[in-house]
Structures are given as C-alpha cells and as structure tokens.
C-alpha positions as YAML, in Angstrom:
chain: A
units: angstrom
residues:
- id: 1
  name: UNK
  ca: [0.00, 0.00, 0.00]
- id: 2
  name: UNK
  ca: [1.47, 2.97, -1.17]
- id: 3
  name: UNK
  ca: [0.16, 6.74, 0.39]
- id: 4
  name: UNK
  ca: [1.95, 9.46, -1.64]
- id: 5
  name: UNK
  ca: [2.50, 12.91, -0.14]
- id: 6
  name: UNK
  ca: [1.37, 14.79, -3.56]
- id: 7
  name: UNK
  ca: [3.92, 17.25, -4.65]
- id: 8
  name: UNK
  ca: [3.45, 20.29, -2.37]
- id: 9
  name: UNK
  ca: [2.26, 18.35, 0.60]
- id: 10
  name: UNK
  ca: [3.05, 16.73, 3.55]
- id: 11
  name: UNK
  ca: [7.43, 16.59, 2.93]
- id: 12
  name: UNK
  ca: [6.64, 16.57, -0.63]
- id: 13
  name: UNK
  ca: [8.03, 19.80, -2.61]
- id: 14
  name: UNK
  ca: [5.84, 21.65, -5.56]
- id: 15
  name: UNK
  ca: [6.80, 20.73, -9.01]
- id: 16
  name: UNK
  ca: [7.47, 22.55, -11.86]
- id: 17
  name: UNK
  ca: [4.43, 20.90, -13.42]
- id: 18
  name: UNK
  ca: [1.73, 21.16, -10.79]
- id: 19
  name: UNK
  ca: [-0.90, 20.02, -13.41]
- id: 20
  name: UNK
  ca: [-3.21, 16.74, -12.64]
- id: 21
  name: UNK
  ca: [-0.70, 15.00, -15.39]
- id: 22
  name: UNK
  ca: [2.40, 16.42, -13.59]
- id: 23
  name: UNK
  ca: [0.93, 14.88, -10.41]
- id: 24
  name: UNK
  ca: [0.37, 11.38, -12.38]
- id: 25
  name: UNK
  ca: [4.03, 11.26, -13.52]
- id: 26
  name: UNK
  ca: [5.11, 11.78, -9.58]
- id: 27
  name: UNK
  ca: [2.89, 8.63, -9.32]
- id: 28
  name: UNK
  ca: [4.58, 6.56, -11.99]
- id: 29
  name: UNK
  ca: [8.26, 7.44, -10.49]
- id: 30
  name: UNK
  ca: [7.17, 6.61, -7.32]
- id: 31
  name: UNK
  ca: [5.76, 3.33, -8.72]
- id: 32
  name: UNK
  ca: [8.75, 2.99, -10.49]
- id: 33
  name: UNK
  ca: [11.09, 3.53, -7.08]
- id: 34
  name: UNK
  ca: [8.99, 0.73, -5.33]
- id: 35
  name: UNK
  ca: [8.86, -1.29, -8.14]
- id: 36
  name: UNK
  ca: [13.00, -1.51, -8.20]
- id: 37
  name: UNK
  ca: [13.08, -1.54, -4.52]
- id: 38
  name: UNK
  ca: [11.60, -5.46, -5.15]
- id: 39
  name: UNK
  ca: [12.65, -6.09, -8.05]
- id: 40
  name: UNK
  ca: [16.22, -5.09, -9.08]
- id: 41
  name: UNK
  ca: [16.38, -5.90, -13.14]
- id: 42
  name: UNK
  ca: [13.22, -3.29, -13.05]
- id: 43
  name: UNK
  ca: [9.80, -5.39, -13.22]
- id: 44
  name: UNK
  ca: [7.33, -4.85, -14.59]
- id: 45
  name: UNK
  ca: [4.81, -2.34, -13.64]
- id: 46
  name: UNK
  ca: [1.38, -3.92, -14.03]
- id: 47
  name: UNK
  ca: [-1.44, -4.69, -11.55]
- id: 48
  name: UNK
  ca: [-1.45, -1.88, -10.25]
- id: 49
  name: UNK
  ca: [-5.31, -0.39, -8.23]
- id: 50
  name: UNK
  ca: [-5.27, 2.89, -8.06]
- id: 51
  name: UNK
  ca: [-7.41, 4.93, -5.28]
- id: 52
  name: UNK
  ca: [-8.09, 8.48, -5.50]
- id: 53
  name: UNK
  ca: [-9.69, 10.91, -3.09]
- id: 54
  name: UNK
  ca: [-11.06, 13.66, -4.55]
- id: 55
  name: UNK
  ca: [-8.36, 15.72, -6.39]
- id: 56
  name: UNK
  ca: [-6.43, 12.33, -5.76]
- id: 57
  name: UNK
  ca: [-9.18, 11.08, -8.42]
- id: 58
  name: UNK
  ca: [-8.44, 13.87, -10.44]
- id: 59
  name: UNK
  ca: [-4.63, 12.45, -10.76]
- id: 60
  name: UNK
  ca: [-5.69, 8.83, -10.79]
- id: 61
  name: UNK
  ca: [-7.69, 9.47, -13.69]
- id: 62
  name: UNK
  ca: [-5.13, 11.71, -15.86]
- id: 63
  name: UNK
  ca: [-2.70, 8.42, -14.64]
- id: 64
  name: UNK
  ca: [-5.44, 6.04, -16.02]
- id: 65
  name: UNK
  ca: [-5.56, 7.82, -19.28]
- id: 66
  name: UNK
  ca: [-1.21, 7.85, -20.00]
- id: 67
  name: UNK
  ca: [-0.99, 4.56, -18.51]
- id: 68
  name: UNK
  ca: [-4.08, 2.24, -18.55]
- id: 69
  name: UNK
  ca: [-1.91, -1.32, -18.89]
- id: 70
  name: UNK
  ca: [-0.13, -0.59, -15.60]
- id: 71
  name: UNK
  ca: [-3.81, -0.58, -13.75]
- id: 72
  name: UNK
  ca: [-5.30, -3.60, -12.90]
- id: 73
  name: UNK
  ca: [-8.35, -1.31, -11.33]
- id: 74
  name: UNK
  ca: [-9.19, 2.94, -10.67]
- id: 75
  name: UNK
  ca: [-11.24, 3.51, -7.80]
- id: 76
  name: UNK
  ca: [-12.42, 7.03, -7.38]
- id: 77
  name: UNK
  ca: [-13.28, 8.15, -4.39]
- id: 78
  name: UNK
  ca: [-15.80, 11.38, -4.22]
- id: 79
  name: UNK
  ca: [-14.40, 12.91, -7.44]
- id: 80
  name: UNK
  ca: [-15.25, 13.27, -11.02]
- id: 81
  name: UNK
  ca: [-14.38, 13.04, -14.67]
- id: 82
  name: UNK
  ca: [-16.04, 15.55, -15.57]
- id: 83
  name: UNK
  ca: [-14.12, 19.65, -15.87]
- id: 84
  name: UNK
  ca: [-15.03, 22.10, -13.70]
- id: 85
  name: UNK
  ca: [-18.30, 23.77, -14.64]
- id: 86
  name: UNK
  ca: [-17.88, 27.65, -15.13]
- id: 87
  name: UNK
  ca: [-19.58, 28.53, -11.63]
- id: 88
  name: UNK
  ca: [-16.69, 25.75, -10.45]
- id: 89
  name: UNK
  ca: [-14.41, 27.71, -12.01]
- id: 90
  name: UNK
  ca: [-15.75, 30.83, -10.26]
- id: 91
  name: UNK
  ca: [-15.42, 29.77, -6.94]
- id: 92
  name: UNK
  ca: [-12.22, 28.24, -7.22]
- id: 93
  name: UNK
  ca: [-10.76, 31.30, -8.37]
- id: 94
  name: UNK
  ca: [-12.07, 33.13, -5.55]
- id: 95
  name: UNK
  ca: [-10.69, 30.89, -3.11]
- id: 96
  name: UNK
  ca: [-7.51, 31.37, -4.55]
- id: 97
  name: UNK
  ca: [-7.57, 35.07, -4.59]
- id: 98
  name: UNK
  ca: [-8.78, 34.34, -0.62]
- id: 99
  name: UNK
  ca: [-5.93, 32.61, 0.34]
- id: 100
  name: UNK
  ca: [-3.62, 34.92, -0.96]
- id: 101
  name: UNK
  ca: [-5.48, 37.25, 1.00]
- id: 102
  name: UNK
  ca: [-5.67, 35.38, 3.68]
- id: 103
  name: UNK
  ca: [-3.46, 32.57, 4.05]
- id: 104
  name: UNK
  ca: [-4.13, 28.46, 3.72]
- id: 105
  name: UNK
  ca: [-5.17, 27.54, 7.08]
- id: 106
  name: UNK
  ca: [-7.44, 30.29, 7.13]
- id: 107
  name: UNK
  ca: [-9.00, 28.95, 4.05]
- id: 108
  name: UNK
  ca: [-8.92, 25.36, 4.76]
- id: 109
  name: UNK
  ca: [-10.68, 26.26, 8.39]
- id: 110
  name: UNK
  ca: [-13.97, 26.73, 6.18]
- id: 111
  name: UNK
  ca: [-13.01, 24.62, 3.52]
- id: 112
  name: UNK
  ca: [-13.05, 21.62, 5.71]
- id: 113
  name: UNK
  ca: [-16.00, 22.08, 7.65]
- id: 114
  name: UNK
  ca: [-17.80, 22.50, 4.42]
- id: 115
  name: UNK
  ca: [-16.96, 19.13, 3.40]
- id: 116
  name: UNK
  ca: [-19.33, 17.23, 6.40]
- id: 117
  name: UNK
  ca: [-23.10, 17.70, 7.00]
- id: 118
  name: UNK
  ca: [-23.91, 19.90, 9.47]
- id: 119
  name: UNK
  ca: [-25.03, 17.38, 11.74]
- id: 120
  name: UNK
  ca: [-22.03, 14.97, 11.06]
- id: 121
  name: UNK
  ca: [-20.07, 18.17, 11.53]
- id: 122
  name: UNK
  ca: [-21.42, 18.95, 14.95]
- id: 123
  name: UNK
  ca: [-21.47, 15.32, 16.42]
- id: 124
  name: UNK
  ca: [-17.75, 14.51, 15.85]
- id: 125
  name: UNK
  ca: [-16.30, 18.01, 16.16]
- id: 126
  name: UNK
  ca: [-12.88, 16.46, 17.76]
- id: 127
  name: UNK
  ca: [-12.43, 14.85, 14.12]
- id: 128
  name: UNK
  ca: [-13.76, 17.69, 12.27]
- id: 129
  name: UNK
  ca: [-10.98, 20.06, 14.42]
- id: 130
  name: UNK
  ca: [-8.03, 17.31, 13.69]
- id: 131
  name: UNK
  ca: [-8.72, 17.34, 9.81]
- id: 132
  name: UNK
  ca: [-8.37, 21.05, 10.09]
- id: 133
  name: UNK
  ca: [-5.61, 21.47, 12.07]
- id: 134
  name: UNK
  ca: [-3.76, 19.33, 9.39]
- id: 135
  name: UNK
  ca: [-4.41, 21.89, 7.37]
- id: 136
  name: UNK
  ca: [-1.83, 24.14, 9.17]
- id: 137
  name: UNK
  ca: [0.65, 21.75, 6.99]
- id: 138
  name: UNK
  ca: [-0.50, 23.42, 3.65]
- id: 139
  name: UNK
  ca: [1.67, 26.55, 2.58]
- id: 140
  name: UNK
  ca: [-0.10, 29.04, 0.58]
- id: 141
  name: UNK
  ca: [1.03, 28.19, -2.47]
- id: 142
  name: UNK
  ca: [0.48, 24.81, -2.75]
- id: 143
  name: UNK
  ca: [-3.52, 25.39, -2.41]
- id: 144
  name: UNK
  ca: [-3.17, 27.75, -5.37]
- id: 145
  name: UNK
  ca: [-1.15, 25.47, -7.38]
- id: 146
  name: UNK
  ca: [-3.92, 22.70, -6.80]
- id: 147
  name: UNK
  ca: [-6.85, 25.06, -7.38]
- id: 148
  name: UNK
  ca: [-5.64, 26.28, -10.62]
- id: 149
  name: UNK
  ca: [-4.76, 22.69, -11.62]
- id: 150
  name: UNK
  ca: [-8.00, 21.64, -11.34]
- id: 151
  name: UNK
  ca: [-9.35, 24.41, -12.75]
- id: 152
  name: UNK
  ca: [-7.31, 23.43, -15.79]
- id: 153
  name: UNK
  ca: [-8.24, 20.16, -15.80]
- id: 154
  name: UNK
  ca: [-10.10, 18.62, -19.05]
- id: 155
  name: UNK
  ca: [-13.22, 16.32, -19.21]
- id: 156
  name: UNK
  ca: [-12.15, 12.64, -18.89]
- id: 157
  name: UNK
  ca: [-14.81, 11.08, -18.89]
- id: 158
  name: UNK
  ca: [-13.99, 9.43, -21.99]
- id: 159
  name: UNK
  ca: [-11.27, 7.65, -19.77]
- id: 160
  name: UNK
  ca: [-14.27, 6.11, -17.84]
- id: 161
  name: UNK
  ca: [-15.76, 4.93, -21.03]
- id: 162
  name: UNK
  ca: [-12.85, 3.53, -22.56]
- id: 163
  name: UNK
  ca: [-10.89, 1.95, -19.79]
- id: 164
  name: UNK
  ca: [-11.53, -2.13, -20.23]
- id: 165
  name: UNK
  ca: [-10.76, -2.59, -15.98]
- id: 166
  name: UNK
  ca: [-12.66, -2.57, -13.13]
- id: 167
  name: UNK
  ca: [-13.50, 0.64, -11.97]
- id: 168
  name: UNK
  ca: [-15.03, 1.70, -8.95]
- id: 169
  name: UNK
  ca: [-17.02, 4.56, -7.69]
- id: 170
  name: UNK
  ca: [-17.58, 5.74, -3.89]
- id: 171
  name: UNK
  ca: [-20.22, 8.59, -3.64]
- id: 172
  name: UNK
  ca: [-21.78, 10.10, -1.19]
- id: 173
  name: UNK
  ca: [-25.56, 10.85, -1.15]
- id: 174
  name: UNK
  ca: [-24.56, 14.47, 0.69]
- id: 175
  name: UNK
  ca: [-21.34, 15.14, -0.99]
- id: 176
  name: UNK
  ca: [-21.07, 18.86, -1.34]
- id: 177
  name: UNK
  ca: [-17.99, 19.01, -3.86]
- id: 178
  name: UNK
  ca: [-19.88, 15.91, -5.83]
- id: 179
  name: UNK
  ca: [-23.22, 16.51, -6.18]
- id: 180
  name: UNK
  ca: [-25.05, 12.67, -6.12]
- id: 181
  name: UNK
  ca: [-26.39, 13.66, -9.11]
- id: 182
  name: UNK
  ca: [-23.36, 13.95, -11.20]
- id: 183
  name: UNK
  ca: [-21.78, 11.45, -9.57]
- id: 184
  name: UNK
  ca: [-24.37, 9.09, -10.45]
- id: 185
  name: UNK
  ca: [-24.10, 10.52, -14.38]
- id: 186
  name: UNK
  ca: [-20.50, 8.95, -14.67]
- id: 187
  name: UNK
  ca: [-21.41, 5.94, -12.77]
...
C-alpha cells in the first residue's frame, strides 16, 4: 500500500508541473522507485489499483488515461471526470484570490468544515478540528497550485468509457464538492 504525499504536501516539494498530469508522472516514479526496490532488473509495472480521493481522483484518472496497462483497477473516491463547470471555475478562483489574501489555514478552516453535514459536523467536532488542524501543513502556495490545476483540468470522462478494468465509484448521497447527481451521471 502505497500513500503518496502529492507534490506540495506533507514533505513533498511543488513541481514545476503542478498540473493533474504532472501529479500522475510523480505517481509513476514513485511506482517505479517501489517497483525496483523489489525487483532489481526493473519489473514490470502492471497490476497496479489505483485509489483516488477527490483531487487524488483527479490524478488517478489523468494516470489512467497515459498509462491504462499498468492498472489492474481505478477507484475514485468522491471525485469526477467531468471539468469544472464555469460557476466551479468561479469559486475556485475566488478561493484562490482568498488565500492569498488570507493565508491556507485560514482557508482550509472553512473549507473543511464544508466538506461534512452539518449534523455529522457537529457530532464529531474532535475529528472535524483534527482534519483542520492538518491543514496548518498546507503553505499558501500549494492550495493555489492545486486550485488552478484543477481548474485546468479537461473532461475525462472518456477515460471512464474507454478503460476495459474494473472501476469503482464511492459517492456520497450528501457530498457537497460531488453533487449525487453527477456522480451518479458517470457511474
């Protein structure tokens, strides 16, 4: 089981290329590092399931549509093929012109609460307050970065229609950055 730290997180520096197909090649080197770390003569690298949460599906899915034959299986978790709408757009650029204002944490302090229901929210505040101290972790300019990547990033849905693996969806009937609808459109 591999967890990256995505370029610009956790001890993970920004990239050059912070775009969802930047991100994807970080993923194939890192495959590539484990990969030789078992197998010396440089295995092959095939079978792999691939996971992604949120903009993590983003990546997964730009990764899925370079380099189907590694995947055995793409799971995305609450994300979607589709681009940004134009009111998506919108609002991301706001937030980005808020952080600048106003720093990460500050942003991520809303940004996180937003993600539960209120009443989910309110009955496990202790987890709700963990997730957003993490976000103390996130410099400024690493939330841009992602923001405008996804901004940027194209319709793949085709990728969902043409991949010949297993694919598999986890939605939420409440998801506020997924609306059930939509994700039940690529499903």
């Amino acid at each position: 089981l591999i967890i990256p730290d995505l370029p610009g997180s956790g001890k993970s520096e920004l990239i050059n290329d912070m775009s969802m197909e930047g991100m994807a090649e970080v993923i194939k080197e890192i495959l590539n590092f484990e990969v030789s770390k078992v197998s010396p003569t440089g295995g092959d690298l095939e079978g792999a399931v691939m996971a992604g949460h949120s903009m993590g599906g983003y990546i997964g899915l730009a990764f899925a549509e370079k380099y189907p034959e590694i995947l055995s299986s793409l799971a995305l978790v609450h994300s979607s093929a589709f681009a940004d709408s134009e009111e998506k757009k919108a609002n991301r650029l706001k937030s980005i012109e808020f952080v600048k204002k106003n720093g990460a944490y500050e942003f991520l302090k809303a940004a996180i609460v937003d993600l539960f229901t209120e009443k989910w929210a309110s009955e496990n505040a202790a987890i709700v307050e963990a997730q957003v101290e993490k976000g103390k972790a996130f410099t400024d300019e690493a939330i841009v970065q992602y923001y405008r990547a996804m901004i940027a990033r194209p319709d793949r849905t085709h990728v969902l229609k043409n991949f010949p693996k297993p694919i598999l969806f986890i939605i939420g009937e409440h998801d506020k950055a997924i609306p059930f609808d939509q994700s039940m459109q690529q499903c």
